[in-house]
Structure formats: structure tokens, C-alpha cells
KOLDOKOL-864788 format. One record per residue (C-alpha): x, y, z; residue number from 1. Coordinates in nm, 2 decimals. Each point is the difference from the previous one (the first is absolute). Last residue first. Example, Ala and Ser with C-alpha at 12.3 -4.5 7.8 and 13.67 -1.06 7.14 Angstrom:
<nodes>
<node x="1.37" y="-0.11" z="0.71" resi="2"/>
<node x="-0.14" y="-0.34" z="0.07" resi="1"/>
</nodes>
This chain:
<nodes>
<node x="9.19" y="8.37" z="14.26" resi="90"/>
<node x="0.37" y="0.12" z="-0.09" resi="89"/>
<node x="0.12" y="-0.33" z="0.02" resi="88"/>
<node x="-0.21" y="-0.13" z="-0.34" resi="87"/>
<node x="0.10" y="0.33" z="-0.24" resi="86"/>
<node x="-0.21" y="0.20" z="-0.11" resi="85"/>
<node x="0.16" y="0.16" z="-0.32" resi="84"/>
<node x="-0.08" y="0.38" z="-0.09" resi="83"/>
<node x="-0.20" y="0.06" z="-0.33" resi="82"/>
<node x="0.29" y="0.11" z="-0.23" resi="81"/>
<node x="0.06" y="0.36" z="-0.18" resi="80"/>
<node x="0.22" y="-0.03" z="-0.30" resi="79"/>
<node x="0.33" y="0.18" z="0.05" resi="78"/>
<node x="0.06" y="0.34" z="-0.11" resi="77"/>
<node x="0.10" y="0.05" z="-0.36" resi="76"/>
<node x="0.22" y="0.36" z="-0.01" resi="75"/>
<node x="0.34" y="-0.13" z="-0.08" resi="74"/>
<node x="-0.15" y="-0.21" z="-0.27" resi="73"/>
<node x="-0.03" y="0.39" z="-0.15" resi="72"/>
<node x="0.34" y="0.10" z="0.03" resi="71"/>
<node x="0.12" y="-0.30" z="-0.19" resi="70"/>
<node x="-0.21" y="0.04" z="-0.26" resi="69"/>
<node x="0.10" y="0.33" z="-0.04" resi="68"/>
<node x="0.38" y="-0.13" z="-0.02" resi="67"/>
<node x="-0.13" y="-0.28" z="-0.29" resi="66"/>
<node x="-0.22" y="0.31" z="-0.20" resi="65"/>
<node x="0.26" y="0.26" z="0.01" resi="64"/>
<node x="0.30" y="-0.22" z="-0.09" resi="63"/>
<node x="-0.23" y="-0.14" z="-0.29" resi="62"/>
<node x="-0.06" y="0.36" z="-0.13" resi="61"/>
<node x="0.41" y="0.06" z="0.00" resi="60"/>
<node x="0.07" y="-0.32" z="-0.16" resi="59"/>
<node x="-0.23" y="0.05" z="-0.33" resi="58"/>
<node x="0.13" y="0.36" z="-0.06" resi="57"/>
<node x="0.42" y="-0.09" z="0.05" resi="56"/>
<node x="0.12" y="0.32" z="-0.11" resi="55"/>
<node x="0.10" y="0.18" z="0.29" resi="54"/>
<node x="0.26" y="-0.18" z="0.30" resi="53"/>
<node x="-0.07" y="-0.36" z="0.12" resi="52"/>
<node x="0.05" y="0.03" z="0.37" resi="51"/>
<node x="-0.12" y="0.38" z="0.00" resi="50"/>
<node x="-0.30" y="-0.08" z="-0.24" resi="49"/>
<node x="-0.11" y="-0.29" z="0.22" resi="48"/>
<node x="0.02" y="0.22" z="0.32" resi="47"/>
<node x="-0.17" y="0.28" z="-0.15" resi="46"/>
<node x="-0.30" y="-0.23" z="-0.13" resi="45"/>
<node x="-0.02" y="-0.22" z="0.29" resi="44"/>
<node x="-0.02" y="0.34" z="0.18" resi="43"/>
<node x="-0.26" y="0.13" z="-0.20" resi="42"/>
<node x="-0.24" y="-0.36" z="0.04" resi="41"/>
<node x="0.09" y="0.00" z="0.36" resi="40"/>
<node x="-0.15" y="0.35" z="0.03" resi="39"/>
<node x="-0.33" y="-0.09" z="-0.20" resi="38"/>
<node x="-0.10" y="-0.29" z="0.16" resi="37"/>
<node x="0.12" y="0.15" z="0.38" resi="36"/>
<node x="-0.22" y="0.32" z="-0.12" resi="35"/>
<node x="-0.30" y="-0.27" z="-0.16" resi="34"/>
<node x="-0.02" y="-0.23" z="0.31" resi="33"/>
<node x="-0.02" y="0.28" z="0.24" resi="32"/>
<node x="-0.26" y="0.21" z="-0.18" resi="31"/>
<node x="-0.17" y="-0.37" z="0.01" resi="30"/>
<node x="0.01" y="-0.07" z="0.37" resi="29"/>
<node x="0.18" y="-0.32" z="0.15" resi="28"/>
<node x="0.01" y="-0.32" z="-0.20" resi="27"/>
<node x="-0.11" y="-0.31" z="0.05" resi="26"/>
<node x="-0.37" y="0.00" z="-0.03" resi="25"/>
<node x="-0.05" y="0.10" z="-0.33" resi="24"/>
<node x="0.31" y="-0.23" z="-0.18" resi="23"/>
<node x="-0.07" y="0.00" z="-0.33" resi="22"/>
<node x="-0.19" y="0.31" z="-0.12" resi="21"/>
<node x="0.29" y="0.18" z="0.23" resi="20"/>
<node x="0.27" y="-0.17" z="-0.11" resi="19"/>
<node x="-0.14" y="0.08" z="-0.36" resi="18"/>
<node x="-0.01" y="0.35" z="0.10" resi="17"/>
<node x="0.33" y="0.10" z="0.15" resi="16"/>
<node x="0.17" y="-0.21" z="-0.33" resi="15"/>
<node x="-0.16" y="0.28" z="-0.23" resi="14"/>
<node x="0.07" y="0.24" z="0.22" resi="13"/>
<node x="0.40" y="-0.15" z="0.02" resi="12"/>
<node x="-0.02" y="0.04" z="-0.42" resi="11"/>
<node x="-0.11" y="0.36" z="0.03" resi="10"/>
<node x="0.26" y="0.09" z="0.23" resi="9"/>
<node x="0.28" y="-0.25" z="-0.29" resi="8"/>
<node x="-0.17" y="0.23" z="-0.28" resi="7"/>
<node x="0.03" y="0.35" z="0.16" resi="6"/>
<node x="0.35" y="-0.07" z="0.12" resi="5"/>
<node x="0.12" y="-0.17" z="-0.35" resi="4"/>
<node x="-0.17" y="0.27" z="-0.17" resi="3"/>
<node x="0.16" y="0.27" z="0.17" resi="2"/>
<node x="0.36" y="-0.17" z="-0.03" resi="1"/>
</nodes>
């Protein structure tokens, strides 16, 4: 169970930095990006290891990385747009 906790947090790092080398601009401070990362990545892991049960090693790590996944699109902010003039309003 240590191992699957210390693998699954170091899996939802992992997924905390490519969103971040991906998508700069969209996403709210990097200490933020990496706990939600990290903690989405442990729950996945305890969630799919309490549906499942123990001995499933290749499930367990995929929980962690689909449910920190999920976490993290929580955190992509909307891309900024120039406002729109429109014809009435001049």
C-alpha cells in the first residue's frame, strides 16, 4: 500500500507538470497545480483500490492517473478573448 501511495503522488506530479508545459496560460499558480495534481492522483489511487480490492497493480496506477486527470481539467480557466464590438453599441 506504501508503494501504491508513493507511486500513484508521484504519477499525479508527473501529470501536474505536463499540464503545466502544455497549457501556460490556463491554469492558476503552479504550487496549486502540483497539490490538486498530486491529491487527485492519491485519491484515484485509494478509490480504485477500494472498488477493486489489493492485488490489481496495473488498475490501481491507472485509477490514480484518469481521477488526477480529472482534478486537474478542473483547474483550466477559459481562454481570454478580445471583447466583441458590436454595430448598436456605437
Amino acid at each position: 500500500m506504501l508503494w501504491e501511495s508513493i507511486s500513484s503522488v508521484v504519477l499525479g506530479l508527473a501529470l501536474s507538470w505536463v499540464a503545466l508545459r502544455s497549457l501556460p496560460g490556463r491554469l492558476p499558480s503552479s504550487r496549486v497545480v502540483f497539490v490538486t495534481g498530486a491529491l487527485g492522483a492519491l485519491f484515484g489511487a485509494y478509490l480504485t483500490q477500494a472498488t477493486l480490492g489489493s492485488g490489481h497493480l496495473l488498475a490501481t496506477p491507472a485509477g490514480a492517473v484518469l481521477v488526477g486527470a480529472v482534478t486537474l481539467s478542473l483547474l483550466i480557466r477559459p481562454r481570454r478573448r478580445r471583447p466583441v464590438r458590436s454595430v448598436t453599441a456605437q
